[in-house]
C-alpha positions in Angstrom: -11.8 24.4 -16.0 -8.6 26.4 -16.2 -5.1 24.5 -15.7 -2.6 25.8 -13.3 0.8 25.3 -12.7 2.5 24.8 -9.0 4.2 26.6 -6.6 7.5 27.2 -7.1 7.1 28.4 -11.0 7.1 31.6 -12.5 3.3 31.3 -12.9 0.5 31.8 -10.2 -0.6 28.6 -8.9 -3.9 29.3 -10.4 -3.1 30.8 -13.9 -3.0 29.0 -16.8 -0.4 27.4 -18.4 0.0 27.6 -22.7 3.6 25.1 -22.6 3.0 21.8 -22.2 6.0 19.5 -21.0 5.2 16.4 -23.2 3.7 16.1 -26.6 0.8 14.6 -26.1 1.8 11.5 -27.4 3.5 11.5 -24.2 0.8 12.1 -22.4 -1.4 9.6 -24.1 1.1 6.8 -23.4 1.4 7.6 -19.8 -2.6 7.6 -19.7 -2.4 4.5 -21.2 0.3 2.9 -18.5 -1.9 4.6 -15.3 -5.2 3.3 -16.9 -4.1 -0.4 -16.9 -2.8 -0.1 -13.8 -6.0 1.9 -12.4 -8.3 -0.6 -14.0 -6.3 -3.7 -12.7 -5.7 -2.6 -9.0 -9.9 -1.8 -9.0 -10.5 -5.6 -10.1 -8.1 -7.3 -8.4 -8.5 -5.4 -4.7 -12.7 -6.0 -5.4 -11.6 -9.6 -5.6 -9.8 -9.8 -3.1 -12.4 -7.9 -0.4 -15.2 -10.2 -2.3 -13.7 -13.2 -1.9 -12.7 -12.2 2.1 -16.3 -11.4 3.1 -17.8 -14.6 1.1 -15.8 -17.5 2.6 -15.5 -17.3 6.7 -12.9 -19.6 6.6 -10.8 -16.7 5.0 -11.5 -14.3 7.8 -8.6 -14.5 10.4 -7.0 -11.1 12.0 -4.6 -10.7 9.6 -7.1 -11.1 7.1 -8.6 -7.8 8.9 -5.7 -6.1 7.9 -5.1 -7.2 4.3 -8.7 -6.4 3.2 -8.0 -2.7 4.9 -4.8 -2.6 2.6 -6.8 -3.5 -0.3 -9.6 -0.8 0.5 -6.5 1.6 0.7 -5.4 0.5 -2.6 -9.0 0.7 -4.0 -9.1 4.1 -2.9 -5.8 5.0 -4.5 -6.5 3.7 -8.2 -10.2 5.1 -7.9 -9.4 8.6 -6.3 -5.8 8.9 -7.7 -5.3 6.5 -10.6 -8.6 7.0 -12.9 -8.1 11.2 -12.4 -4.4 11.0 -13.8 -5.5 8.8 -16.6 -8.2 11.2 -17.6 -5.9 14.4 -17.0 -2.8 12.9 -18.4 -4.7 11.7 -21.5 -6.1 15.6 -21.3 -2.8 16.7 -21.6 -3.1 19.1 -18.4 -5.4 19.0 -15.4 -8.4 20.2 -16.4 -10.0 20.1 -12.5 -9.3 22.8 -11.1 -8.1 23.8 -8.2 -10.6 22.2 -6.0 -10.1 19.1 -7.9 -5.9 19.3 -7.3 -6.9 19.2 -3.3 -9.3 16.8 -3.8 -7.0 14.5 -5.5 -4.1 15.1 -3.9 -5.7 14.3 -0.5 -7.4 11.3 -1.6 -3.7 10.0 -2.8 -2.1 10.9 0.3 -5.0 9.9 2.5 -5.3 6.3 1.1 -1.5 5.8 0.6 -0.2 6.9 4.5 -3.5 4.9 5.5 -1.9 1.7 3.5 1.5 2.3 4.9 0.7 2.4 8.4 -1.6 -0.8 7.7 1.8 -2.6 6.5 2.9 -2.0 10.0 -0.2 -3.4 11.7 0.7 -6.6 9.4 4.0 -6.2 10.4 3.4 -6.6 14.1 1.3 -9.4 13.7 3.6 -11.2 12.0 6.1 -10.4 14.2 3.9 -11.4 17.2 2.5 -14.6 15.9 6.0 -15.7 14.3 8.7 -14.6 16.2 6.6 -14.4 19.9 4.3 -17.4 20.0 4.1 -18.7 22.9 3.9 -15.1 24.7 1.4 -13.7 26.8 0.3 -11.6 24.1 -1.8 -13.1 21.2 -2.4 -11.2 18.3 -6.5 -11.5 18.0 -9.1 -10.4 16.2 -9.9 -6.8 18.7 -6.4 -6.0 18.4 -6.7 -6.3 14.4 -9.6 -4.3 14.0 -7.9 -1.6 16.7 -4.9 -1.2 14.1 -7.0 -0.8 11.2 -9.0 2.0 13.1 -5.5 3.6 13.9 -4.0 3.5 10.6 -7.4 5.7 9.5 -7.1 8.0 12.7 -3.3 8.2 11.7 -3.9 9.3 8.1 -6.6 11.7 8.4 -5.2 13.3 11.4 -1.9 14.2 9.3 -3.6 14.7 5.8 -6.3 17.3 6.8 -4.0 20.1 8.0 -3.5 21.4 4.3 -7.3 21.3 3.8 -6.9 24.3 6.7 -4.3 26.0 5.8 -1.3 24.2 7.3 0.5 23.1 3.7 -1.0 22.5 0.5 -1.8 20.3 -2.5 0.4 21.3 -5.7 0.4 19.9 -9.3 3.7 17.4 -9.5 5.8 16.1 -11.9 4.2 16.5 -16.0 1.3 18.4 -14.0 -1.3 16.1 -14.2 -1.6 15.0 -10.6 -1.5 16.5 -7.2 0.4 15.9 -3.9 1.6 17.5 -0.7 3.4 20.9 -1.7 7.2 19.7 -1.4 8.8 22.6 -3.1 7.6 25.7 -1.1 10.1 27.1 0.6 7.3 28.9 3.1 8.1 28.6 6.7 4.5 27.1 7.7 4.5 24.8 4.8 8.0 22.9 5.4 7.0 22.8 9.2 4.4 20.3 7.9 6.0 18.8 5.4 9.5 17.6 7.6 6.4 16.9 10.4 4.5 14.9 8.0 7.4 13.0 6.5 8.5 12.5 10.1 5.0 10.9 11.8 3.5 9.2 8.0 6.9 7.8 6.6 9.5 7.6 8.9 7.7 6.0 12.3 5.5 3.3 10.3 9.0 2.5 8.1 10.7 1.8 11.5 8.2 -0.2 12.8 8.4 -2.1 9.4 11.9 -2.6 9.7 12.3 -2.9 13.2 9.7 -6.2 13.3 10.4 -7.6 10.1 14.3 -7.5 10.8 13.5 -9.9 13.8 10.8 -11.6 11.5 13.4 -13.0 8.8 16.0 -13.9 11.3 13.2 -15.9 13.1 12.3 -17.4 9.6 15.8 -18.6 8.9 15.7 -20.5 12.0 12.2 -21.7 11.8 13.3 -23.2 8.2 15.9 -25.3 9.7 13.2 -27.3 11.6 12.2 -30.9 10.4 8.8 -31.4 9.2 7.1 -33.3 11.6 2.7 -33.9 11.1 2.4 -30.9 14.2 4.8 -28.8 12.0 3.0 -28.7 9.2 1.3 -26.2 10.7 4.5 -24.0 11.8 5.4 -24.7 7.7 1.8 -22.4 6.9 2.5 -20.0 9.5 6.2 -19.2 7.3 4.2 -19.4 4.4 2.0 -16.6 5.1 5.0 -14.7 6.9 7.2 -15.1 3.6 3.7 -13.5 1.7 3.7 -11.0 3.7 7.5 -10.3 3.4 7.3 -10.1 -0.2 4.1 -7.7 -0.3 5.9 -5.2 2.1 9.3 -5.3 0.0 6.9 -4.7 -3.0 5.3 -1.7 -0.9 8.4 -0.2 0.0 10.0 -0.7 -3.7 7.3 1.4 -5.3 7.0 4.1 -2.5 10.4 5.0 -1.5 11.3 6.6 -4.4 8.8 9.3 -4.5 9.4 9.7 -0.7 13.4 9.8 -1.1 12.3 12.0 -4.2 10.4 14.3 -2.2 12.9 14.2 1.1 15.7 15.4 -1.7 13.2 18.7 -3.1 12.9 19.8 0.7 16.6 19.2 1.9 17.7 21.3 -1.4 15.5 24.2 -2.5 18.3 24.6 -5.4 17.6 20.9 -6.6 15.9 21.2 -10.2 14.5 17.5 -10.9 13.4 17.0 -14.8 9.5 16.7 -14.7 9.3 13.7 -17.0 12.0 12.2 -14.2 9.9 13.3 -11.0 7.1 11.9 -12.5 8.6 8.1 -12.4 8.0 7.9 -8.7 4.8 9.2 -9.2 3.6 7.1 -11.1 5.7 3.8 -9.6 3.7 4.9 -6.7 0.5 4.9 -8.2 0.9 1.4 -9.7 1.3 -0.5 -6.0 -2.4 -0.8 -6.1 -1.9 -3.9 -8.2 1.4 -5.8 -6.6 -0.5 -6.7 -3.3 -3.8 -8.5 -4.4 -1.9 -10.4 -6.9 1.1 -11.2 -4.2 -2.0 -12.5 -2.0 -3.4 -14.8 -4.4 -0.2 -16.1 -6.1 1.4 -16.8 -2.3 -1.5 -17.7 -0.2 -2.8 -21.2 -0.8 -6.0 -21.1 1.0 -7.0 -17.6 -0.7 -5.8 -19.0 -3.8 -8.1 -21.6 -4.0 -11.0 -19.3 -3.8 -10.4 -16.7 -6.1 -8.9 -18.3 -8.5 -12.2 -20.5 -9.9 -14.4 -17.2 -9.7 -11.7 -15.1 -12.2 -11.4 -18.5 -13.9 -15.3 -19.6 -13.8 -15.2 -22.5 -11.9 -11.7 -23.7 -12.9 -9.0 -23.9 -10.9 -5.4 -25.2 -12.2 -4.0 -25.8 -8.8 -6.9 -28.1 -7.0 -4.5 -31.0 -7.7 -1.8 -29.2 -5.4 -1.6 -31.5 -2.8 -0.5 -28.6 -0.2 -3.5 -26.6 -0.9 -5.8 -28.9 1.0 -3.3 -28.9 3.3 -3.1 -25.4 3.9 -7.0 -25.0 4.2 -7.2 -27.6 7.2 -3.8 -26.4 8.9 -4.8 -22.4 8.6 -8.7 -23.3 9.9 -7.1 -25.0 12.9 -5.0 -22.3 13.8 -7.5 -19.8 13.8 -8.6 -21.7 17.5 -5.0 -21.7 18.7 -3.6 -18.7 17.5 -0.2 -20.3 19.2 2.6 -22.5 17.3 5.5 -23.2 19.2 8.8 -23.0 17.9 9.5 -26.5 17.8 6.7 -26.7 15.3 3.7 -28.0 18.4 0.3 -26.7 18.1 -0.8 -25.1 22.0 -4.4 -25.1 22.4 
């Protein structure tokens, strides 16, 4: 299949392209980086969606969400992660231009699908943490209602191109695809500052908005004394500093492409170095692998599951004497679903 260069360049989008923008030393090495990445985030999300559906005791509502985020994240190293290793090892992309939309759907698809799952988590957290002892409890229906929605979300906003209403383009070194940020065509930026509006800038405020109330709750929550009812208020901050970390993780390897991206529309004249642009690219790509390992390095209870299957049958923490703990605490509160601020279990 013939290569083709983007939009924007003095070349149709569907002619090839003789100059190369690496050696392909270059591109070998960055084949190399998105294959380890691609390979790891594919074992480590199966583990974690494995280990989820074998033990029952793992399966809470937020669990509903995390397993959805690592489904995105299998999605993005399978449908994004193993094509750019194979392209960028090519030393163009050799799918043609079927494959570019392909691609660049699947990417975008699975990645606004895992950021608008960070805001279900978000929510829940914020509900279960910061609100619990309201009317409101965060259950199992209303779990499985946000994963739907972060689905409906994403497809609703990603198909437009597939019709006509934007496009896919090569980005970057040219061996991956994305939403067309660089045409200055009047129906393509109407969807691309809509897009960016609906798919980064509402699910990052309701990411910021609950988790800004979640880590002032958490520095008050910290304060409390331990107490035998509080050691299950001390899990619930557990799970909520997990969570914190995976979203700060989420954020700090998709902001750049999107600030990247928000810079290309807001100045047509802006001319960013290929080998540069393709940094948040690829920083992008590689979130597939922070989360799993996030989930099994911070969560006790998960940990002590997954660890003896990577490790056949060993496991170096089963001396920890909070893992137990956590098992039996996080099992109760799946019935109660309430702690109360002074650390008292409601049932």
């Amino acid at each position: 299949m013939e290569h083709f260069a983007p939009h924007g360049n003095t070349s149709s989008s569907h002619s090839p392209v003789d100059t190369k923008l690496l050696t392909q030393t270059g591109y070998t090495i960055l084949a190399v980086i998105m294959g380890v990445f691609s390979v790891a985030g594919i074992l480590l999300n199966v583990l974690v969606i494995v280990v989820t559906v074998r033990h029952r005791q793992l399966r809470q509502p937020l669990s509903y969400a995390l397993v959805n985020l690592a489904i995105c994240d299998l999605g993005c190293a399978v449908f994004g992660g193993l094509p750019t290793t194979v392209t960028s090892a090519m030393g163009y992309f050799s799918l043609g231009r079927v494959g570019c939309v392909l691609e660049g759907f699947a990417v975008a698809f699975f990645g606004i699908a895992s950021l608008c799952t960070i805001g279900v988590i978000s929510v829940e957290r914020y509900i279960v943490v910061c609100n619990p002892m309201g009317a409101v409890l965060f259950q199992t229906r209303h779990a499985v209602a946000g994963v739907v929605l972060s689905w409906v979300w994403s497809f609703v906003w990603n198909t437009p191109p597939l019709f006509g209403w934007g496009s896919f383009e090569l980005e970057g070194v040219k061996t991956s695809c994305a939403p067309n940020w660089y045409s200055r065509d009047v129906g393509n930026m109407s969807y691309i500052v809509i897009y960016l509006f609906f798919c980064f800038a509402v699910p990052f405020s309701v990411i910021t908005v609950s988790y800004s109330r979640l880590l002032w709750t958490l520095r008050q929550v910290t304060k409390l004394q331990v107490s035998e009812a509080g050691s299950t208020n001390r899990v619930e901050v557990q799970v909520a500093r997990m969570v914190v970390v995976m979203v700060l993780a989420f954020l700090g390897t998709w902001l750049p492409y999107a600030a990247m991206a928000l810079a290309v529309i807001m100045d047509s004249s802006l001319n960013i170095d290929p080998l540069i642009a393709t940094i948040p690219v690829y920083l992008a790509k590689s979130s597939t692998v922070y989360n799993p390992i996030i989930y099994i390095f911070m969560n006790r209870q998960f940990r002590g599951y997954a660890v003896p299957i990577v490790l056949c049958g060993w496991n170096p923490w089963a001396t920890d004497p909070q893992t137990s703990e956590g098992e039996t605490t996080v099992t109760s509160l799946n019935k109660s679903q309430k702690v109360s601020p002074k650390g008292s279990l409601k049932e």
